[in-house]
C-alpha positions, 0 to 999 in steps of 0.5 A: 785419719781420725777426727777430734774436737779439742774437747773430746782430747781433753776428756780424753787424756785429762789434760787442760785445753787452753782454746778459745774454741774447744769444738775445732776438730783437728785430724792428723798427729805428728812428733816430727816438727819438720814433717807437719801435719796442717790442721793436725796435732803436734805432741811435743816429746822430750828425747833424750837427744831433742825436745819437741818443745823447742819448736812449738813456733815452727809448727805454729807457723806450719798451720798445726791446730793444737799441741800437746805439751807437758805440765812441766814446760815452762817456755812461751807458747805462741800466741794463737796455738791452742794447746793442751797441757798433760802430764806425759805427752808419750802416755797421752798420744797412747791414751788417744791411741786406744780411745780411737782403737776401742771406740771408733776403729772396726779394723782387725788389728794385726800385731807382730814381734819378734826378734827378727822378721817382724818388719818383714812378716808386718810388710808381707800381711799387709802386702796381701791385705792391701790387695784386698781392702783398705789397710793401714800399717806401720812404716818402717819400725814403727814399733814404740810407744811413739810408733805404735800410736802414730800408726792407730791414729793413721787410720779412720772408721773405714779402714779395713785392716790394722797392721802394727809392729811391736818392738821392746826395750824391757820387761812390761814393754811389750804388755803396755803397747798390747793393752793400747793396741787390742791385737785381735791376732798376735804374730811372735816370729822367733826368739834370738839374740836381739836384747841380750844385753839388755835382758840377759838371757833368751829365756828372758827375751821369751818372757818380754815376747811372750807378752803380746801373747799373753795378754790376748783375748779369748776370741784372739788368735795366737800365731807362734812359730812352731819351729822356735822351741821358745815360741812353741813353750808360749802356747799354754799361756794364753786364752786365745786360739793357738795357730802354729807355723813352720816346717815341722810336721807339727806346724797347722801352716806347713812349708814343705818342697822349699826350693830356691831360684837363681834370684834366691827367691823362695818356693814352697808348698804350704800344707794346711788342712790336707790340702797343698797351696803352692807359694812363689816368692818375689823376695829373696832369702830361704829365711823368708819362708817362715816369715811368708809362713806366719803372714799368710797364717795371719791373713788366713785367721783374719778371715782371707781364704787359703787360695787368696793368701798364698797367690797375693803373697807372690805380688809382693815384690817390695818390702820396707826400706833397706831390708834385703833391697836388691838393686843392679847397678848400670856397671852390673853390681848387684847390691843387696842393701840389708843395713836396716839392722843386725843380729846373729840370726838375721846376719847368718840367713843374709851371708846364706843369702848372698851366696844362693844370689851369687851362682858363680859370680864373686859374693861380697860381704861388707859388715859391720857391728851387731849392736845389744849382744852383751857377754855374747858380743865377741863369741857372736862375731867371732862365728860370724867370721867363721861362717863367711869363710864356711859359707865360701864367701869371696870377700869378707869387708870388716868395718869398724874395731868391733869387727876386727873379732869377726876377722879374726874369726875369718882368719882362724877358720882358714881365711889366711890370704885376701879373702878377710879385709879389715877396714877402720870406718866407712869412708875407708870401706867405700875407699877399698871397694872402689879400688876392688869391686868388679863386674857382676860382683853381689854385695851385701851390706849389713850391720845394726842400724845405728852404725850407719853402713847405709852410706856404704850401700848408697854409694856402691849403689850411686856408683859415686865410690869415689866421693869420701868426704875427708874427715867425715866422722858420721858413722865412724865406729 
């Protein structure tokens, strides 16, 4: 981690330092007062939810050698914590961010968005550059205006490689974290769904991705899948050099040969430049070739060799949390845990998924609400159904009223006995699937992250199926 004095902070964000020793050095910067960083800077945010204010005495307590607070707090601070005072403590940590990003870091930058596979293309590059150097990457999601910087700051002057994510509520959003961050390599995955309720159209979802490519340099390189008609219209607007992945025979990376093992992991050759790379992946899902496509892509124009990538691109063996994890449990379960989040794309490669896994045994989908999709909200998880019941998945598991259009679905497509089930909430799945699961069943969780259907994996998991709490309301939809 970057060091700081309080001085330099102050210059930097043209707060005013309230310290009696301006040259401390402090390293290390934290949002989360339950997570401190000792000798570190707290940046009390004000949420929607909780104010960071409110626990200045708790990271006082924790050792924290400055906080970052805004002009408009009026509350006490404690008596000893040096303190600077901004007008937005947000756009503060992001001035930091990109002070230390232009001045002391001499890491490439690697930044990758999309609508879907961006956490897991972000967890593939730096899977194969930490195998060859020191690398820093976001954990998680870490993917906002609070995440982006958090994840700059985690590096020092040694550090190799960057890796950061880059998500977006709006227009302009993507722009503000390229300009904070200086990519020296933009990665765009696709274009779905994801945000159409918040921006209307894919079209305008493209213009809000776009951004990252837009605002490259002329040394940048542009990684963009070919694949993706929206993704591939992004190339005449940006000044940077323009690499092209995909299965398109005008795809620069080309996956070719794909083939899928009993674990549904994927195979493939990756021509590039007349010459044949063979890949073997350790993660399943034919959906990950793209993404595997666009990391080694990205490593390749950072300066890795061909060879290197796709034979360190096999190691990978584990990704970020509740994506596509797959655990087999001690009765024979296998449970594929992909409820980090959803969208139609992502939902429809995991039902893909689950059945290339299953291989004669019954396949289980436990799903819940795709979240954000506007107008498109019922015609999306009216086909969701329909496709599990053309898929032949064995059980489809409903959760929560958004889902009873998915069973509908179901039902419509020809899912008239057992194989479609409605649940009102999740303590009523886990209550079903500890009366109907059995062994060797594979079961996949899935839904938008805030809906909760983590419980339902963990439990199934656990094998606890038989702990509902009554009246439990966390996660009810």
């Amino acid at each position: 981690m970057f060091e700081f004095t309080l001085a330099e902070l102050a210059h930097i964000t043209g707060g005013d330092l309230h310290s009696t020793h301006p040259e401390s050095t402090v390293n290390g910067f934290f949002v989360d007062s339950r997570s401190p960083i000792p000798g570190g800077v707290f940046v009390a945010i004000k949420g929607e939810r909780v104010d960071g204010h409110e626990f200045l005495s708790d990271v006082h307590s924790n050792g924290a050698g400055l906080a970052i607070v805004e002009r408009s707090f009026t509350g006490a601070i404690p008596e000893g914590l040096p303190y600077l005072t901004v007008f937005d403590s947000i756009a503060g940590l992001g001035q930091i961010a990109h002070w230390a990003r232009t001045t002391k870091l001499s890491a490439k930058v690697i930044a990758v968005t999309g609508s879907s596979g961006k956490t897991t293309t972000k967890d593939f590059i730096a899977g194969i550059l930490v195998q060859l150097g020191s690398t820093v990457w976001a954990e998680g999601s870490f993917n906002t205006e609070v995440g982006l910087p958090l994840t700059i700051l985690r590096a020092d002057e040694s550090t190799q490689y960057l890796v950061v994510e880059m998500g977006m509520r709006g227009l302009g959003h993507i722009e503000s974290l390229t300009r904070m961050a200086v990519p020296d390599i933009g990665v765009v995955t696709n274009v779905g769904s994801a945000h159409i309720e918040l921006l209307g159209n894919q079209e305008n979802i493209a213009l809000a991705k776009g951004e990252l490519i837009r605002s490259l340099g002329p040394a940048a390189w542009a990684i963009l899948n070919e694949d993706d008609p929206f993704v591939r219209l992004m190339r005449p607007s940006t000044t940077a050099n323009v690499a092209s992945f995909g299965e398109s025979p005008l795809a620069d990376y080309r996956a070719v040969n794909v083939q899928l093992n009993s674990d549904a992991c994927s195979s493939f050759t990756l021509e590039f430049q007349g010459q044949a790379h063979r890949v073997e992946m350790h993660i399943p899902g034919e959906h990950q070739v793209s993404n595997a496509l666009a990391a080694i892509a990205a490593v390749n124009c950072a300066g890795v060799s061909m060879t290197e990538a796709c034979q360190l691109i096999g190691n990978i063996e584990h990704i970020s949390k509740w994506r596509m994890e797959v655990t087999t449990t001690d009765s024979g379960v296998t449970v594929i845990n992909d409820s980090y989040n959803a969208n139609p794309e992502s939902m429809r490669a995991a039902l893909k998924t689950l059945v290339s896994m299953s291989k004669g045994r019954r396949s289980i989908a436990v799903l819940g609400p795709m979240l954000e999709l506007g107008d498109r909200t019922v015609e999306e998880h009216d086909s969701l159904g329909r496709l599990a019941v053309r898929l032949d998945v064995s059980l489809l598991v409903c959760v929560g009223d958004p889902m009873k259009i998915t069973h509908l679905g179901a039902s419509q497509e020809g899912s008239w006995g057992d194989e479609a089930h409605w649940v009102p909430n999740i303590d009523s799945a886990i209550s079903f699937l500890s009366e109907t699961i059995k062994k060797d069943d594979v079961i996949l969780v899935k839904a938008s992250r805030s809906v909760g259907l983590d419980r339902v994996a963990e439990a199934l998991i656990s094998g606890d199926l038989s702990n509902v709490s009554e009246g439990h309301t966390e996660g009810v939809i």
